[in-house]
C-alpha positions as CSV (number, residue, x, y, z in Angstrom):
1,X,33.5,90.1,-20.4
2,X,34.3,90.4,-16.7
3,X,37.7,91.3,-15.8
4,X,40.1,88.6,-13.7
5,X,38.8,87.9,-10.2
6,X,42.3,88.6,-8.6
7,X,42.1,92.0,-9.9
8,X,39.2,93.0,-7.8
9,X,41.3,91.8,-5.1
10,X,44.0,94.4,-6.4
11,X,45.1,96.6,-3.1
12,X,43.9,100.3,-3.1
13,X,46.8,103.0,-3.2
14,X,47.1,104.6,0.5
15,X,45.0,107.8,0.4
16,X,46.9,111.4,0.5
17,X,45.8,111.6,4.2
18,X,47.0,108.3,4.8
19,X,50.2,109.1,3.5
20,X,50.8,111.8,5.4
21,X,50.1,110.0,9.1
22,X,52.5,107.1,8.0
23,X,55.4,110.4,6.9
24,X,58.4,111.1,9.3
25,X,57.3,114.9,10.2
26,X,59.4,117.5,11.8
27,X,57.2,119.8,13.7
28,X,58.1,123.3,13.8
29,X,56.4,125.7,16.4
30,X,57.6,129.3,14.9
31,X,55.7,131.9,14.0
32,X,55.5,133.2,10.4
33,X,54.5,136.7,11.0
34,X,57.9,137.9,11.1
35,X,60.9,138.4,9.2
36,X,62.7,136.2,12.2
37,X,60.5,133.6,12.0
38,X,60.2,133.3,8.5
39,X,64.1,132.8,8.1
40,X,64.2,130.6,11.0
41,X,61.7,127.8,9.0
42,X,64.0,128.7,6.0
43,X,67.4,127.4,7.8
44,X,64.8,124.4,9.1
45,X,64.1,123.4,5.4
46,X,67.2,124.2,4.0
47,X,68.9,121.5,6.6
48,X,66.3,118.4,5.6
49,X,66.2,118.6,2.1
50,X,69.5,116.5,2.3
51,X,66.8,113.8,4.0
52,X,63.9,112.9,1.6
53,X,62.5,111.2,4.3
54,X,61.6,113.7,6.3
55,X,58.4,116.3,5.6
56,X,58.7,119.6,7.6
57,X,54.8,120.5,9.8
58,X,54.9,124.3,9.7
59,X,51.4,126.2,10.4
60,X,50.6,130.0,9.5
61,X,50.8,131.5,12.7
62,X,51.3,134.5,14.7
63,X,54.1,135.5,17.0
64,X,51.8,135.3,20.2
65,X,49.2,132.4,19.3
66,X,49.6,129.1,20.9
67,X,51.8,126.7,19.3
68,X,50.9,122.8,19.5
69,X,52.3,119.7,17.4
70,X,48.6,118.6,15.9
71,X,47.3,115.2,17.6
72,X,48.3,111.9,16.0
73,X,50.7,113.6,13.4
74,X,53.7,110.9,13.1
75,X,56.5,113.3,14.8
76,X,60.3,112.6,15.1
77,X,61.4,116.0,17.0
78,X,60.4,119.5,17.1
79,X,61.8,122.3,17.1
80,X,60.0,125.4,19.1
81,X,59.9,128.9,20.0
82,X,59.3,127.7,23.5
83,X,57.5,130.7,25.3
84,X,56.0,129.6,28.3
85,X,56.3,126.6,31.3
86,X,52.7,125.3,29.8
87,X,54.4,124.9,26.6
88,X,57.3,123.5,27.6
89,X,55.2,120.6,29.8
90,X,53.4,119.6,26.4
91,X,56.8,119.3,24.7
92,X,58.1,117.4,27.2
93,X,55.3,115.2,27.3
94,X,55.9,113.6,24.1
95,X,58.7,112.6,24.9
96,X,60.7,113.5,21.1
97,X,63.8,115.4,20.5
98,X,63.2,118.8,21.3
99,X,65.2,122.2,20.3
100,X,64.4,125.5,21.4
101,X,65.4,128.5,19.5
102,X,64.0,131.2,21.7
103,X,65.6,133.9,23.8
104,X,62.9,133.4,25.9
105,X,64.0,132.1,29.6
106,X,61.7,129.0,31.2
107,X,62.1,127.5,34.0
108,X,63.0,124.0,34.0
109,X,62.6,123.3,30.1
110,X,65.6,121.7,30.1
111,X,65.6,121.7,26.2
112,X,68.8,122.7,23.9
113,X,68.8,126.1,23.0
114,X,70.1,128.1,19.6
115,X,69.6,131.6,20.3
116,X,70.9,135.0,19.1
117,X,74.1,136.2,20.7
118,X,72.7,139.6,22.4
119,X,76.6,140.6,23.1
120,X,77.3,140.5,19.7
121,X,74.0,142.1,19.0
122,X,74.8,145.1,21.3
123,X,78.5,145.2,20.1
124,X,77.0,145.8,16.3
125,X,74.7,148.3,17.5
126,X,76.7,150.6,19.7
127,X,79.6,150.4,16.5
128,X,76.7,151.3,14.3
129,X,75.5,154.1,16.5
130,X,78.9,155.0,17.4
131,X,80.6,155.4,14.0
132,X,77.8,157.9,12.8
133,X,78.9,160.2,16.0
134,X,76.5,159.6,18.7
135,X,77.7,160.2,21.9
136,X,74.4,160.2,23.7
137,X,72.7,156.5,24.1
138,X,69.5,155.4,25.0
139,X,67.7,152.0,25.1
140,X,64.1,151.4,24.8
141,X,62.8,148.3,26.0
142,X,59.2,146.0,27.2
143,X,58.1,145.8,30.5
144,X,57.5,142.7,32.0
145,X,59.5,140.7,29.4
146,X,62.6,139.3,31.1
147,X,64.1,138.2,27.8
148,X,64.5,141.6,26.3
149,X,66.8,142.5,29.4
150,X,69.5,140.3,28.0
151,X,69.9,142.8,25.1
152,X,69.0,145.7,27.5
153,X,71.9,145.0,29.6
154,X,74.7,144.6,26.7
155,X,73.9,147.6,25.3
156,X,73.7,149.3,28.7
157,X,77.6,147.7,29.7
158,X,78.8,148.2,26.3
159,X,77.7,151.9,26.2
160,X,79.3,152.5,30.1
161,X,82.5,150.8,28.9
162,X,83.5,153.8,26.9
163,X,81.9,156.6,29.6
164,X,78.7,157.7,27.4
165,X,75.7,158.6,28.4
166,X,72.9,156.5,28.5
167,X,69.4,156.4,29.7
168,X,66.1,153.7,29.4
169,X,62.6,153.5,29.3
170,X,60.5,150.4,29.3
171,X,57.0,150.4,28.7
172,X,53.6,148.3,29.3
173,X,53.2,145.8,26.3
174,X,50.3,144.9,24.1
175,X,49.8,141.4,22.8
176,X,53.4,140.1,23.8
177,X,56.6,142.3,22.4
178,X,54.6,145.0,21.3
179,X,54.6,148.2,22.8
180,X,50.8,149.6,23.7
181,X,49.9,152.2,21.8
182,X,46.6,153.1,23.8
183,X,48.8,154.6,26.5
184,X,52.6,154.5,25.8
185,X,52.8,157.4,23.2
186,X,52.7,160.2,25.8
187,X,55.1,158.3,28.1
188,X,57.8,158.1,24.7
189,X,56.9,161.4,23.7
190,X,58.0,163.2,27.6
191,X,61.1,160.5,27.8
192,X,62.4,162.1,24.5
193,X,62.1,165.6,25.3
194,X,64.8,164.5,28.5
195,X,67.3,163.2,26.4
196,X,70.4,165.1,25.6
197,X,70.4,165.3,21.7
198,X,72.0,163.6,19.2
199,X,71.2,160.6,20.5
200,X,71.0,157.2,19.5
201,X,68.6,154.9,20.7
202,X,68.2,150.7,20.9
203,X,64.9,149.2,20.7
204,X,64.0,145.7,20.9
205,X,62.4,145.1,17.5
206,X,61.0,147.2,14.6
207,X,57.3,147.9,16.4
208,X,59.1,149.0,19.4
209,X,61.2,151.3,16.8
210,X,58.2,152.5,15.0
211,X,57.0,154.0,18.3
212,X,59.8,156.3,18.7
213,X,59.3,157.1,15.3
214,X,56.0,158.2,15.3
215,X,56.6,159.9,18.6
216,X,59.4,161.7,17.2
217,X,57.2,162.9,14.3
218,X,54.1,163.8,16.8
219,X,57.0,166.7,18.9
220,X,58.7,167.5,15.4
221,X,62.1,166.2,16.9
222,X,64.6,165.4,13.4
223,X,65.1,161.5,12.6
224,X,68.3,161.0,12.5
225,X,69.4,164.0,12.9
226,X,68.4,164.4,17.2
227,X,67.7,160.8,17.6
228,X,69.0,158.2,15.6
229,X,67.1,155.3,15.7
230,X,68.1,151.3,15.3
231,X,65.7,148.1,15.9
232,X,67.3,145.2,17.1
233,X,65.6,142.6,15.1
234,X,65.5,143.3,11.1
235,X,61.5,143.3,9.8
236,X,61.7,144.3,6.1
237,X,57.9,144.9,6.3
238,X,57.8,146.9,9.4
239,X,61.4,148.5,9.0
240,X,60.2,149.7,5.2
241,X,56.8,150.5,6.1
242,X,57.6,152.9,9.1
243,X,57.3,156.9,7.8
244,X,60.8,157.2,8.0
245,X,62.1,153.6,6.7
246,X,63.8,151.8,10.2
247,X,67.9,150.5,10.4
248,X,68.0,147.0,11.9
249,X,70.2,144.3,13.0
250,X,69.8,141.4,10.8
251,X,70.3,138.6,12.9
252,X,71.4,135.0,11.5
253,X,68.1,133.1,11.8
254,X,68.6,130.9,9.1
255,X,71.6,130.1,10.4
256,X,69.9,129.4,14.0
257,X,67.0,127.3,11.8
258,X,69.9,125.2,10.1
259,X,72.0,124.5,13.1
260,X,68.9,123.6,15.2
261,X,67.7,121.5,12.5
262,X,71.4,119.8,12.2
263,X,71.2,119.3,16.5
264,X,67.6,117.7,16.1
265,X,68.9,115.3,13.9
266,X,72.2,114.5,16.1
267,X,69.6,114.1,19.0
268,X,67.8,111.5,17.2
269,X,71.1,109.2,16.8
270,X,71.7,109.4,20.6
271,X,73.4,112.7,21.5
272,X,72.5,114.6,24.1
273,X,71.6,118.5,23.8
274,X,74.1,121.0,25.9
275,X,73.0,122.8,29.1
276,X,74.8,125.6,27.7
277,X,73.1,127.5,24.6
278,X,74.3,128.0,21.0
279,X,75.0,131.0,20.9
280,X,74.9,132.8,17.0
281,X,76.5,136.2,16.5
282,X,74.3,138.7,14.1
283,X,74.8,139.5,10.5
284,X,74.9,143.5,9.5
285,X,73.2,146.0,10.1
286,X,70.4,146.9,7.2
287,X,70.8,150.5,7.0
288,X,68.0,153.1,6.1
289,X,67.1,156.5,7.1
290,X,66.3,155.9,10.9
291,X,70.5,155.9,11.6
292,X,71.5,157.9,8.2
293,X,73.4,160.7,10.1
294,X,77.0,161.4,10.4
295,X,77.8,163.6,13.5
296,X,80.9,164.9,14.2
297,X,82.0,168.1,16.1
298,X,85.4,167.9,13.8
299,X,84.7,169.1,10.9
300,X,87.5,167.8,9.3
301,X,86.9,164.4,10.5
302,X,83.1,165.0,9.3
303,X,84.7,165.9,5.4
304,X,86.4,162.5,5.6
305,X,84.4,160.4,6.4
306,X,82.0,162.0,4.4
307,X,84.3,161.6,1.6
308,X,84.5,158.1,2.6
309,X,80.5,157.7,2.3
310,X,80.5,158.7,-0.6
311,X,83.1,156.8,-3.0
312,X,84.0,153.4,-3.8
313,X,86.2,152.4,-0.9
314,X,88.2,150.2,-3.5
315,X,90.6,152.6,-4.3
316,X,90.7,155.7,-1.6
317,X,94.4,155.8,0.0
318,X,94.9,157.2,3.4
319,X,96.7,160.2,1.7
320,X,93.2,160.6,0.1
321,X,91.0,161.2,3.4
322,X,94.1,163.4,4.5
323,X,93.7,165.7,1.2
324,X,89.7,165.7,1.8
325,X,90.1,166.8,5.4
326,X,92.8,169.4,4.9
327,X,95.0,167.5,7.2
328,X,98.6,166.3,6.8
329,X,98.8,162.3,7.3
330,X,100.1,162.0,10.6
331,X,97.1,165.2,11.9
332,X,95.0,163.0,10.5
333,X,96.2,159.5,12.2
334,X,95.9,161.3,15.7
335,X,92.6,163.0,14.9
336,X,91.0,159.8,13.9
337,X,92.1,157.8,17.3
338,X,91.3,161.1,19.9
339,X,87.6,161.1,18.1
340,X,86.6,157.8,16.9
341,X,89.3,155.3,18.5
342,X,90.5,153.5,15.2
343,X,93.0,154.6,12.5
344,X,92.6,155.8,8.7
345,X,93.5,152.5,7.8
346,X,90.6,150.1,10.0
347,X,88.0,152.7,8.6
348,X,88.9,152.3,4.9
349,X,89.1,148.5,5.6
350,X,85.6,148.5,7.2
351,X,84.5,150.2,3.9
352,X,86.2,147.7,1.9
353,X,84.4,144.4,3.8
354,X,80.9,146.2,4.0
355,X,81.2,146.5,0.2
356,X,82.0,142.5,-0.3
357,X,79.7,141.9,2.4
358,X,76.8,143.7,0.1
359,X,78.3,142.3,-3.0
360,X,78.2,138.7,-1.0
361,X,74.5,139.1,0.1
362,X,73.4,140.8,-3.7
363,X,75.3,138.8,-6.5
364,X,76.4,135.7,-7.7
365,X,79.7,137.0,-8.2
366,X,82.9,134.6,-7.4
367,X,84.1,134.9,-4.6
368,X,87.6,135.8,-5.8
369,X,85.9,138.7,-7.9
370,X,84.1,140.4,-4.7
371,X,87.6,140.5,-3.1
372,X,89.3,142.5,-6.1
373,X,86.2,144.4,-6.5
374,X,86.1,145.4,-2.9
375,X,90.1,146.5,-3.4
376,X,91.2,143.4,-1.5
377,X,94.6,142.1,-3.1
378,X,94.0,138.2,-2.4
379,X,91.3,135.8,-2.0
380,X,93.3,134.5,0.7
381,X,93.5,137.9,2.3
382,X,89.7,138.4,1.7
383,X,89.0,135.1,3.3
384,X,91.0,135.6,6.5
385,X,90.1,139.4,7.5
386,X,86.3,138.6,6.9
387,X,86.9,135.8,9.2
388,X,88.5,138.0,12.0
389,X,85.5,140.7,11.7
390,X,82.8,138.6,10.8
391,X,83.0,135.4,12.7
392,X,82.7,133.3,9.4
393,X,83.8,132.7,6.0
394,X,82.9,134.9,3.1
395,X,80.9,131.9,1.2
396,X,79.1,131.5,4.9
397,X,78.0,134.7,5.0
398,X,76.5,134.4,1.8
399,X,74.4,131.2,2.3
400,X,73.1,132.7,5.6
401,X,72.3,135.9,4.2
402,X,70.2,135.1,0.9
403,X,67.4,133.4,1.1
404,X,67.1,130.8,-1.2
């Protein structure tokens, strides 16, 4: 028996390519080869899942290949590491919402930008540097990349503030940000030998890093102990694979992925983008061997703070640094502003908040518990001190800083 002749008239469902043409996409236009760009598409995702609506476009690329929204894909905005005036003409041309979250300067983009505070950056990195006792500070940088002398300069002002020495080299590049290898090794290697020693040096990101390294290891020179060294952009797989394991700044990329996501969104509903960009300050510092050095010509100073290293910050007392140095309080008080410009007090506090802030970025624990656990009296005391060093809230600091 033949079936009803309406139901041969019965409409097909769409097909899974047709489907996809009629969805609301968000295009993204960031690399996934690095650590950077991976947590920027985190934040991105992270912001729409609150729209069902929208489907995020994100391609396996690399941090140099060229970057285009695919032809006749359905977009409502993009959001793009915009590198280059050619780029920024093809974004412009299709005439969609448009945020850029590069550091990368172009002339006459005109798009909103969420971007990395590189004062903020510096700041972190010179403290970093500085508390371990370098005195001696040295920035390596790319040639020919006018972005990178954003974070060149704030590290250069910041370490002339205090009347240390610094000194820079910047190198021919290889593929974009990387430094090249053919050529630049014996350049590195003679630059190092000038430096006066201990010294810390500042590198644009982790490859640029790893080439100190492995110049450091070609002369023999000690990492950490004659140059410290600290990438400015945190790469778990370059930072951990480097022969000695590489201390980074982990800047807030989710946070720059969300917040460009959130401003995308606003655009769409009529607001318009500031001239100005959004400027987001860093996380921590991820600490490994590269900076693991503690140099100080006190040697008293050097048994506290090694003390201080050491032990649970929770429950160390002023009186108990003094005992450790072989100081009385008040030698101790003037020792520790003469040498490293802060009291007892603000480095046992620091302690404190970098334990919460590990416990924030490694457990689930309540918030309330990280404070007493970290030897802060009050939740409400926790809350407003990590505010005044940090720039956000303790539960902020933990969405940003976990992936999810």
């Amino acid at each position: 028996m033949k079936p009803p002749a309406q139901a041969a008239t019965r409409r097909r469902a769409p097909s899974r390519s047709r489907q996809a043409s009629n969805a609301n996409w968000l295009a993204v236009l960031v690399d996934t080869s690095t650590t950077w760009g991976r947590q920027i598409i985190t934040g991105i995702v992270n912001s729409t899942r609150r729209r069902k609506f929208l489907k995020v476009m994100v391609e396996a690329r690399g941090m140099e290949e060229d970057l285009q929204v695919p032809k006749n894909l359905k977009c409502i905005g993009v959001i793009a590491r915009v590198t280059s005036e050619k780029m920024a003409d093809e974004l412009k041309a299709l005439r969609l919402p448009v945020v850029n979250v590069s550091s990368i300067s172009v002339a006459n983009a005109g798009f909103p930008r969420i971007i990395s505070d590189m004062d903020k950056v510096a700041e972190m990195a010179f403290q970093h540097l500085w508390e371990r006792g370098f005195r001696h500070f040295a920035y390596f940088g790319l040639r020919g990349l006018n972005y990178t002398l954003l974070q060149r300069n704030a590290i250069r002002n910041r370490v002339k503030a205090v009347g240390c020495q610094y000194a820079e080299l910047s190198v021919d590049t290889h593929l974009g940000a990387e430094p090249d290898w053919g050529g630049g090794l014996k350049v590195v290697s003679a630059w190092l030998q000038t430096l006066c020693k201990p010294v810390g040096i500042f590198t644009w990101n982790a490859s640029s890093a790893r080439e100190i390294i492995y110049a450091c290891l070609a002369d023999g020179l000690l990492v950490p102990e004659e140059i410290a060294v600290l990438s400015g952009a945190e790469d778990d797989l370059l930072c951990e694979a480097s022969p000695i394991p590489i201390s980074a700044i982990m800047q807030a990329a989710q946070q720059i992925g969300f917040q460009a996501a959130e401003l995308l969104e606003e655009m769409r509903r009529g607001r318009k983008g500031s001239g100005e960009p959004l400027l987001i300050a860093p996380l921590q510092v991820v600490n490994r061997q590269s900076t693991e050095a503690l140099i100080l010509k006190d040697k008293a100073l050097a048994r506290a703070m090694d003390f201080l290293r050491q032990t649970d910050p929770k429950d160390i007392k002023i009186s108990d640094l003094a005992r450790q140095a072989g100081l009385g309080r008040r030698a101790l008080e003037r020792r520790f502003r003469e040498v490293l410009r802060r009291s007892p007090a603000d480095e046992i506090r620091r302690a404190r908040l970098d334990s919460a802030r590990k416990l924030l970025g490694e457990t689930d624990l309540p918030i309330s518990t990280v404070a007493e656990a970290a030897g802060i009296a009050t939740q409400s005391y926790f809350a407003s001190i990590f505010g005044t060093h940090f720039g956000m809230t303790p539960l902020q600091y933990r969405n940003q800083s976990r992936p999810r």
